[in-house]
C-alpha positions in Angstrom: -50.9 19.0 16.4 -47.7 20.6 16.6 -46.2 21.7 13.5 -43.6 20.1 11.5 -40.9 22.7 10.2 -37.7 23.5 9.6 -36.2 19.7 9.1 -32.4 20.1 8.8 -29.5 18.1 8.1 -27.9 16.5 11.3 -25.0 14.1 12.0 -24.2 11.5 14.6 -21.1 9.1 15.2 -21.5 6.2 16.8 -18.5 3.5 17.8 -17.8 -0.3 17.7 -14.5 -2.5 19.4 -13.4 -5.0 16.8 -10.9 -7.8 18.1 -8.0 -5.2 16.6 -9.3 -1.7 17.3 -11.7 0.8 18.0 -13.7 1.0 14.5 -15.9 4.6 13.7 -19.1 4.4 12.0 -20.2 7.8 11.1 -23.8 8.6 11.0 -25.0 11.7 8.4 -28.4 12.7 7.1 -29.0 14.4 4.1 -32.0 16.1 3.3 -34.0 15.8 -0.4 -37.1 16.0 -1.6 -39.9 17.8 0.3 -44.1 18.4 0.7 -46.2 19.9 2.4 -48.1 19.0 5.8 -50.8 21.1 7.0 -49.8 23.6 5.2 -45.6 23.1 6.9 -43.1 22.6 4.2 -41.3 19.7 4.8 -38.0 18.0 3.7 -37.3 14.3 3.1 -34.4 12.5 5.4 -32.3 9.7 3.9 -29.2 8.0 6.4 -26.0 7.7 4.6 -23.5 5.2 6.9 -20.0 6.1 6.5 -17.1 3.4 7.9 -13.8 4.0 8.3 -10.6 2.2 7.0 -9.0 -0.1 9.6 -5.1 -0.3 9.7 -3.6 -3.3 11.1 -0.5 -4.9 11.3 0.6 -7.7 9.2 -0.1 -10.8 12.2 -3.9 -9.1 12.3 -4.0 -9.2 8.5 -3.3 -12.8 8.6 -6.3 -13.3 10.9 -8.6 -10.8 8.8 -7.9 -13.4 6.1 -8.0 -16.5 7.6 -11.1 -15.6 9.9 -13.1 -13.0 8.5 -12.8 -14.0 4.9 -11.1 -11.0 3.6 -9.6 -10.8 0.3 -6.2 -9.4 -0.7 -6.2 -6.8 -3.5 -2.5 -5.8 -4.3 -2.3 -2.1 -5.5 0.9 -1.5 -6.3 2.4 -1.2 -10.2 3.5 -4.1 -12.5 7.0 -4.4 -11.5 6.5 -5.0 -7.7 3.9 -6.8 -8.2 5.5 -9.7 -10.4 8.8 -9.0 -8.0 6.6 -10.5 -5.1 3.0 -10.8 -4.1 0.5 -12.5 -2.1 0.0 -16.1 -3.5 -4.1 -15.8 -4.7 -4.4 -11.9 -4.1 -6.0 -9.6 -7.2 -3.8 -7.3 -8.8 -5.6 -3.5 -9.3 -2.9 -0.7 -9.7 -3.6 2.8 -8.3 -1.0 4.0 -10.7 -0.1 2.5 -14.2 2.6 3.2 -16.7 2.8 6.1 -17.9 3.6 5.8 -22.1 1.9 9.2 -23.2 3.6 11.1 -25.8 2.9 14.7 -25.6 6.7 16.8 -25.4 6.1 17.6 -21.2 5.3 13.8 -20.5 8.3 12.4 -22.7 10.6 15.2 -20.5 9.5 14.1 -17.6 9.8 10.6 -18.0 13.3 10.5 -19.5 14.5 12.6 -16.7 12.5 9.9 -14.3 14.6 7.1 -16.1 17.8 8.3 -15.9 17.3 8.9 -11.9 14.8 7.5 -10.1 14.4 4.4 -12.7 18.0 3.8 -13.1 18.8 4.2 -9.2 15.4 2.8 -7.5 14.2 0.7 -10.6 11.1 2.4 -9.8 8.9 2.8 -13.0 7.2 6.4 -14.5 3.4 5.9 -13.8 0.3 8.0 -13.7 -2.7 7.4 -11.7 -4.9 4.5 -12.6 -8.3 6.8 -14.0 -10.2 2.6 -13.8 -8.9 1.9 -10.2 -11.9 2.0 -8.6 -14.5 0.9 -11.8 -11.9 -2.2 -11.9 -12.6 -3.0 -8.3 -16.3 -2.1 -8.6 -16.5 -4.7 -11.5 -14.7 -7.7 -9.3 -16.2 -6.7 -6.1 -19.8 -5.4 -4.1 -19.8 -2.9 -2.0 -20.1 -5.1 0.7 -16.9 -7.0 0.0 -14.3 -7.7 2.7 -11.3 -6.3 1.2 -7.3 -6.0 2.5 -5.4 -3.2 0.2 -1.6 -4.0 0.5 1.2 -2.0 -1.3 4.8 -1.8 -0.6 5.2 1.0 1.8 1.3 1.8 2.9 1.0 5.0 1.2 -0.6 4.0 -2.0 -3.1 1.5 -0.1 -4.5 4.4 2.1 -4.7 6.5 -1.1 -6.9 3.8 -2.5 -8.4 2.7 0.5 -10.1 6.4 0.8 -11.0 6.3 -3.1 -13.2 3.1 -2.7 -14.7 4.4 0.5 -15.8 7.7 -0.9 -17.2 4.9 -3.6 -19.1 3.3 -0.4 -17.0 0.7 0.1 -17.8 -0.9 3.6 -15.1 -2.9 4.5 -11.7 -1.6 4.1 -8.4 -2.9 5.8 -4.7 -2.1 4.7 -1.7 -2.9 6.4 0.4 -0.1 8.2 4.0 0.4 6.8 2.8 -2.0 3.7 4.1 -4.9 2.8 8.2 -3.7 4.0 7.8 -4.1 7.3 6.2 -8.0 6.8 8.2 -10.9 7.8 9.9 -13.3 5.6 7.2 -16.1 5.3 4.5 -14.4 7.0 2.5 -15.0 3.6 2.3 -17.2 1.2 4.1 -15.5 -1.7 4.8 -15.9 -5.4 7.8 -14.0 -7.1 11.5 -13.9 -7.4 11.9 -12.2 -4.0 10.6 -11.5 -0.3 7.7 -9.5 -0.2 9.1 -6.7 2.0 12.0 -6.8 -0.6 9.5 -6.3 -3.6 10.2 -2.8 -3.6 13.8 -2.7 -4.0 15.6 -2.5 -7.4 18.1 -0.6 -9.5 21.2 0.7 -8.9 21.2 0.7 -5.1 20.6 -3.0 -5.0 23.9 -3.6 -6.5 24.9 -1.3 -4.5 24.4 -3.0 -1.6 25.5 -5.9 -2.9 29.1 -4.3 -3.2 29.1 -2.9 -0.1 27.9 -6.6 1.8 31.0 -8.1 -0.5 33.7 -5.0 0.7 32.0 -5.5 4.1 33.2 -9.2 4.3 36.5 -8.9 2.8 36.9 -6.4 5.1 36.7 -8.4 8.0 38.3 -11.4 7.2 41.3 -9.2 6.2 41.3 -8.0 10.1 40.7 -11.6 11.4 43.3 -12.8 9.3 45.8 -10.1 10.6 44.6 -10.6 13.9 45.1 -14.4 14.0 48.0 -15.1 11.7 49.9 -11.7 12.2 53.4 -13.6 11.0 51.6 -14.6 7.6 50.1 -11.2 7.1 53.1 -9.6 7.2 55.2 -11.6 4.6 52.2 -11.0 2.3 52.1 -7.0 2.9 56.3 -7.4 2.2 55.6 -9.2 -1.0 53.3 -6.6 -2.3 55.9 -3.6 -1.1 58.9 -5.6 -3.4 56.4 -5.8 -5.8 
């Protein structure tokens, strides 16, 4: 009988073709335990199965809901989030307010809200430290889920959190919810979804500069169509 000895750890990926891409299922055994066979030390093999997150674009997303039953968990913080979001979608923020006290937090944050607050209207947060116990509590491992947030960034960030957490079925949406079309989702809120994101200063900003922009060219249309006009008003604002 040969001998059994030296059992190591080994790994192995293996892949699968989805109806929107290539999907990687990563294969690892670990090694625990042990005994004895014959006298041959032995360790125990378990298979942990490892899947990755699968990005897809905002038409796909549609399908993942309508088809494959996933649900829609909105990451993003408070403000967005009652701006615009996904009509029946759960709300679990990666980052929350941030309302410490201690002297470093308070500089920090009124330095955030005199710039990035007062400009981008974008709150002072701190990771979420129940992000993924929150989604843990509302949904198995085994859950279908679709991680949106305005730009993509914070639903990849979360995305690899819950599948370090062994989370199965992950989706987000590249680019986030900016690069979505008007009326691609049912939405609740004040706004568009892929305008969720935009507040502050620079808003009004570009409000201005849309009203300049008009003036602007019906002053030139004006001049260019009724050039007699134009001129006896530019000579009453010279006498004036």
């Amino acid at each position: 009988m040969a001998a059994l000895a030296g059992i190591g750890s080994c790994c192995s990926t293996l892949s699968s073709t989805s109806n929107f891409r290539t999907s990687w299922l990563k294969l690892e055994t670990r090694t625990r335990g042990g005994g004895t066979i014959l006298g041959t030390s032995y360790r125990r093999r378990t298979l942990a199965i490892r899947a990755e997150v699968n990005f897809v674009t905002a038409e796909e997303a549609k399908e993942l809901i309508a088809v494959d039953g996933y649900t829609v968990v909105d990451v993003r913080d408070k403000s967005q989030f009652e701006r615009a979001h996904i009509k029946s979608c759960h709300h679990v923020p990666l980052f929350i307010a941030n309302e410490d006290n201690d002297p470093g937090t308070i500089i920090k944050r009124t330095l955030h809200n005199n710039f990035s607050g007062l400009f981008y209207g974008l709150p002072f947060t701190k990771p979420n430290p129940e992000f993924v116990q929150s989604v843990k509590s509302q949904f198995s491992p085994q859950s279908k889920l679709l991680l949106v947030c305005q730009e993509g960034l914070r639903s990849t960030a979360a995305a690899n959190k819950l599948e370090q957490a062994g989370f199965e079925n992950i989706a987000c949406i590249t680019s986030g919810l900016q690069s979505v079309k008007p009326g691609a989702f049912d939405s609740v809120g004040s706004t568009e979804l892929q305008n969720a994101g935009k507040a502050g200063l620079v808003t009004v900003q570009g409000t201005i500069s849309a009203v300049l922009g008009t003036v602007l060219i019906c002053a030139y249309l004006f001049i260019t169509f009724f050039p007699d006009q134009a001129e006896k008003i530019l000579q009453i604002f010279q006498t004036t």
